[in-house]
PDB file as gemmi writes it, atoms N, CA and C in Angstrom:
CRYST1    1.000    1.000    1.000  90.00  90.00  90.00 P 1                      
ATOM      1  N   UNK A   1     -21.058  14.387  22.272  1.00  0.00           N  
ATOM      2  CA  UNK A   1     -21.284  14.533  20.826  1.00  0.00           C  
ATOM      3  C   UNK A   1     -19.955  14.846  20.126  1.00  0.00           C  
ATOM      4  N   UNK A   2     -19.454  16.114  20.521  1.00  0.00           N  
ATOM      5  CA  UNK A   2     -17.911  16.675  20.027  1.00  0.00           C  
ATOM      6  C   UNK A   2     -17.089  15.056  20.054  1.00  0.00           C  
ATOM      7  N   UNK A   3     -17.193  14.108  20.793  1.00  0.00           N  
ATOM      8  CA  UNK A   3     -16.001  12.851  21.065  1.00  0.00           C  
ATOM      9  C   UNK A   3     -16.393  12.250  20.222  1.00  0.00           C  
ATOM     10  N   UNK A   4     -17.553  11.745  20.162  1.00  0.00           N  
ATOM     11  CA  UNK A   4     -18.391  10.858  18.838  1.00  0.00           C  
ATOM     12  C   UNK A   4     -17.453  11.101  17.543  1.00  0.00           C  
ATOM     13  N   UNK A   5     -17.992  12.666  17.321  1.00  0.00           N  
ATOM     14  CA  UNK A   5     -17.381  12.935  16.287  1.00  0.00           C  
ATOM     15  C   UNK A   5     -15.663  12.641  15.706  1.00  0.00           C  
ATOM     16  N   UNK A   6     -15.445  13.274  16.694  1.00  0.00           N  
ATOM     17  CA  UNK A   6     -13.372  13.037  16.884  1.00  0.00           C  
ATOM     18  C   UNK A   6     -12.945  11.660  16.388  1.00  0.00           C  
ATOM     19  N   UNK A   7     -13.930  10.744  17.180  1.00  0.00           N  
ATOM     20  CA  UNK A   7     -13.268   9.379  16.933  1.00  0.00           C  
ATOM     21  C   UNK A   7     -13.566   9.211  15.670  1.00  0.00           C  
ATOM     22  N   UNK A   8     -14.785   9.010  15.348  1.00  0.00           N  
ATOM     23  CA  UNK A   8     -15.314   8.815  13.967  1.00  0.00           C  
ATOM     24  C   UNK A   8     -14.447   9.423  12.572  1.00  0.00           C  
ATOM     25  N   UNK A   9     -13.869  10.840  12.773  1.00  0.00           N  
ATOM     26  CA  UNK A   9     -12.804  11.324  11.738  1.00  0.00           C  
ATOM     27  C   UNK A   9     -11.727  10.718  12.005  1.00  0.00           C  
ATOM     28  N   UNK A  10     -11.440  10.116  13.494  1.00  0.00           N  
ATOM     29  CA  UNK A  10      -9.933   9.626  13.560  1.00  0.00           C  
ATOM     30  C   UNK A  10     -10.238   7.925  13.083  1.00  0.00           C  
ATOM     31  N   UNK A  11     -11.374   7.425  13.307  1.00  0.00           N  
ATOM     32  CA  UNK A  11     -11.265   6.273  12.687  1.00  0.00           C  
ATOM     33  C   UNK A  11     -11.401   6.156  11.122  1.00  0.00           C  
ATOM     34  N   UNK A  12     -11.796   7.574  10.099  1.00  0.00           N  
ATOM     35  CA  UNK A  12     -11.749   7.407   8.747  1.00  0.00           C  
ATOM     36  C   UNK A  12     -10.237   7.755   8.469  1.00  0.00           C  
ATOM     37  N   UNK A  13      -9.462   8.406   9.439  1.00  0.00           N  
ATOM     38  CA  UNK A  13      -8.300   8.898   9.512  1.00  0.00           C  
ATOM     39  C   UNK A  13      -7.253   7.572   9.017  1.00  0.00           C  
ATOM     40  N   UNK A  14      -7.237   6.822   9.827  1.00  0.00           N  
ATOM     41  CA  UNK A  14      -6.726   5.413  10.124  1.00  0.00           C  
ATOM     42  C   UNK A  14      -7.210   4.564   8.556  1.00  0.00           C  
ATOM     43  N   UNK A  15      -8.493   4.898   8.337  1.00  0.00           N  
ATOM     44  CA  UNK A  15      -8.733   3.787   7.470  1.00  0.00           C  
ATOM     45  C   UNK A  15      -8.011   4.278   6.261  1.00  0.00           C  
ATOM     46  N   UNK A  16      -8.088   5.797   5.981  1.00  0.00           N  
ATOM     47  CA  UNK A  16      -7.283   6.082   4.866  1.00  0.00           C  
ATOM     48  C   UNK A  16      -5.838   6.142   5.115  1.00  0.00           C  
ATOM     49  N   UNK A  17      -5.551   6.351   6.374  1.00  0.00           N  
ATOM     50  CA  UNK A  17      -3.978   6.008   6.528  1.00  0.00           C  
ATOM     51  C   UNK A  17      -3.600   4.535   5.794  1.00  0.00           C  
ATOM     52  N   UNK A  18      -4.323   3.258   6.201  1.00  0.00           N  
ATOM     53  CA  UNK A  18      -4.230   1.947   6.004  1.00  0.00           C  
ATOM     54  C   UNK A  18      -4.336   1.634   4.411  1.00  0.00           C  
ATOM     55  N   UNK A  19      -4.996   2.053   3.840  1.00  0.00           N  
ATOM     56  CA  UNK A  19      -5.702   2.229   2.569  1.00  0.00           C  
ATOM     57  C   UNK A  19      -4.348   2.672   1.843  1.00  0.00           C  
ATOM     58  N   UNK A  20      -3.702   3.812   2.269  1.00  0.00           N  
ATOM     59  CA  UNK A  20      -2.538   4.284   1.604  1.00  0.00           C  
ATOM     60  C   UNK A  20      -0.845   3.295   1.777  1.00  0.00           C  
ATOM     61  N   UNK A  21      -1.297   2.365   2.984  1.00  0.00           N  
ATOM     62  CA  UNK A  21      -0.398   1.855   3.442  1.00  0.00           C  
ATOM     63  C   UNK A  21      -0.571   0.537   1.994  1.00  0.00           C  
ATOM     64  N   UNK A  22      -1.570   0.129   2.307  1.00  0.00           N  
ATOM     65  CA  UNK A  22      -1.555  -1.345   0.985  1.00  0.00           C  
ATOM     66  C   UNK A  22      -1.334  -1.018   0.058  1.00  0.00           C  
ATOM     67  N   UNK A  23      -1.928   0.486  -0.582  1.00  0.00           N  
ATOM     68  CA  UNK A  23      -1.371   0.908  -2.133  1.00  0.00           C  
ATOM     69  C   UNK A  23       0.622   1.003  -2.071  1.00  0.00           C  
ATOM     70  N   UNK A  24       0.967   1.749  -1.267  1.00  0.00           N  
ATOM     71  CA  UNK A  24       1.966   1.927  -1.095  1.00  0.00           C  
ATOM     72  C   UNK A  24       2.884  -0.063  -1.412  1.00  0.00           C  
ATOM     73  N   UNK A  25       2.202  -0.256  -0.432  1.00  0.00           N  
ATOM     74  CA  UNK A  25       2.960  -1.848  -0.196  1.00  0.00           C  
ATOM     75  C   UNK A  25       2.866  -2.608  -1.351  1.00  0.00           C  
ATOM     76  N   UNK A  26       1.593  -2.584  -2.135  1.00  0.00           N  
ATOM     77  CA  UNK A  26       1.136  -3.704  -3.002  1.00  0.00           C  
ATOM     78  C   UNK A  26       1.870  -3.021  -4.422  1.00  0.00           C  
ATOM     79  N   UNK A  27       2.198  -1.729  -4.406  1.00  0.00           N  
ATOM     80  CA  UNK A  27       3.693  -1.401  -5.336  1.00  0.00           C  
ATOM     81  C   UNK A  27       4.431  -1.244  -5.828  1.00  0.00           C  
ATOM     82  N   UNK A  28       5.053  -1.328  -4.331  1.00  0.00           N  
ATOM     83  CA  UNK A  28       6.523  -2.140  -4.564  1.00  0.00           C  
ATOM     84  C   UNK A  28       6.532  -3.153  -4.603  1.00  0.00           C  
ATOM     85  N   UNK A  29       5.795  -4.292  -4.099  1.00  0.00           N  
ATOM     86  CA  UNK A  29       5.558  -5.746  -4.680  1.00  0.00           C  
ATOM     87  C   UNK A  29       5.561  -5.988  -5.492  1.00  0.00           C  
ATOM     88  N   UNK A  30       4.819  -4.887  -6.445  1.00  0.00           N  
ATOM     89  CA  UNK A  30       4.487  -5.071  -8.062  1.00  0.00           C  
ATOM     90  C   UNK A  30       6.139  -4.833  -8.577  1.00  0.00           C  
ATOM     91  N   UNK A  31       6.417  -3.739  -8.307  1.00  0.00           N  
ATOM     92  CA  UNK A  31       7.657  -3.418  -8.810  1.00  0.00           C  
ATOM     93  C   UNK A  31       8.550  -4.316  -8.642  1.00  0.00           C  
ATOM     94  N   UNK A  32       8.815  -5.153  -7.657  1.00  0.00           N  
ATOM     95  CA  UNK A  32       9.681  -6.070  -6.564  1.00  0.00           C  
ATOM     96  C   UNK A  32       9.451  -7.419  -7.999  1.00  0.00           C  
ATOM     97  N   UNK A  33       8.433  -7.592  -8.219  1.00  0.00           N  
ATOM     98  CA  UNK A  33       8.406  -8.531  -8.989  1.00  0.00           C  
ATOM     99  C   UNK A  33       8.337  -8.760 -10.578  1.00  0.00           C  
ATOM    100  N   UNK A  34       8.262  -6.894 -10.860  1.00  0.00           N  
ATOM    101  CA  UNK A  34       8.814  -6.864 -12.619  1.00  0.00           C  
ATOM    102  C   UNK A  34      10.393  -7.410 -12.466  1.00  0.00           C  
ATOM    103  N   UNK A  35      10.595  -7.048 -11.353  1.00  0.00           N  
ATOM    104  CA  UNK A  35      12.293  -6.240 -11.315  1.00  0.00           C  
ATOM    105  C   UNK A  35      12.620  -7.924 -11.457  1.00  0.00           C  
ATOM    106  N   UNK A  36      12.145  -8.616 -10.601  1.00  0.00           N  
ATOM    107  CA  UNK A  36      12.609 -10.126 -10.397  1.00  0.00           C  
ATOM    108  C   UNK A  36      12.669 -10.866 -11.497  1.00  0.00           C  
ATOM    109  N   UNK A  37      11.086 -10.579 -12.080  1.00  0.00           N  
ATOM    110  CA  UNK A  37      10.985 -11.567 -13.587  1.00  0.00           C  
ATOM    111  C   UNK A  37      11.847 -11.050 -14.984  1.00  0.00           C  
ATOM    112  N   UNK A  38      12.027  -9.539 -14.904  1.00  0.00           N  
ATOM    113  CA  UNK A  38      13.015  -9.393 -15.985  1.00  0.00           C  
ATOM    114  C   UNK A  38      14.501  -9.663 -15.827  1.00  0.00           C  
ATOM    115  N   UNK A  39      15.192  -9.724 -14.484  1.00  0.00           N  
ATOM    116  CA  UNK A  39      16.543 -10.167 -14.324  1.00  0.00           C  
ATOM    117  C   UNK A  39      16.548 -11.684 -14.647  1.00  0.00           C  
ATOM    118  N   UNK A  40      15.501 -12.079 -14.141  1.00  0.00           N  
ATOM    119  CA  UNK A  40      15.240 -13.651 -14.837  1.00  0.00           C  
ATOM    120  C   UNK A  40      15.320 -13.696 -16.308  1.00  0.00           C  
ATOM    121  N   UNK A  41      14.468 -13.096 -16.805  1.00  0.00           N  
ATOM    122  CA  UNK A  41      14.455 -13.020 -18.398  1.00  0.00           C  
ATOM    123  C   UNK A  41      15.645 -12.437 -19.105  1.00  0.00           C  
ATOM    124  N   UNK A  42      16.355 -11.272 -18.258  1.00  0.00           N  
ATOM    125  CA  UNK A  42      17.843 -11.212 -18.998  1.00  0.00           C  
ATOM    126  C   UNK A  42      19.094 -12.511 -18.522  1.00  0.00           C  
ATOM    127  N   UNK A  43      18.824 -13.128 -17.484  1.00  0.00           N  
ATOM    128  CA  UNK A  43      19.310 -14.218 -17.549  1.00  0.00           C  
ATOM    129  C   UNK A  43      19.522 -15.152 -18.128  1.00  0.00           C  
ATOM    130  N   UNK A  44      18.119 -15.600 -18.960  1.00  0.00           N  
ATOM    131  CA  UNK A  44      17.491 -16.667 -19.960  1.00  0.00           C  
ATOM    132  C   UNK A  44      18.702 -16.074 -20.755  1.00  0.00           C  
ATOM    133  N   UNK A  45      18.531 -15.507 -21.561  1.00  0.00           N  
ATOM    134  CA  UNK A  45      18.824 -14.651 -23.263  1.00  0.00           C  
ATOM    135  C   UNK A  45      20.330 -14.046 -23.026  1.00  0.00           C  
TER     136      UNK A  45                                                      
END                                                                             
């Protein structure tokens, strides 16, 4: 029963580890790609 349990918090463990990993990732992507389109746009002008 006690192991059941363990895994079960270590597998919500993981999922919110992962969960924090895509926010984290998806970002700086975001950021990665203001940053891209406005050096573009001060390029234009």
């Amino acid at each position: 029963m006690e192991i059941a349990t363990s895994s079960q918090h270590w597998q919500h463990q993981k999922k919110t580890c992962l969960g924090m990993m895509l926010v984290c990732f998806s970002g700086f992507l975001g950021s990665a790609l203001i940053g891209a389109s406005f050096s573009i746009q001060r390029d234009k002008f």
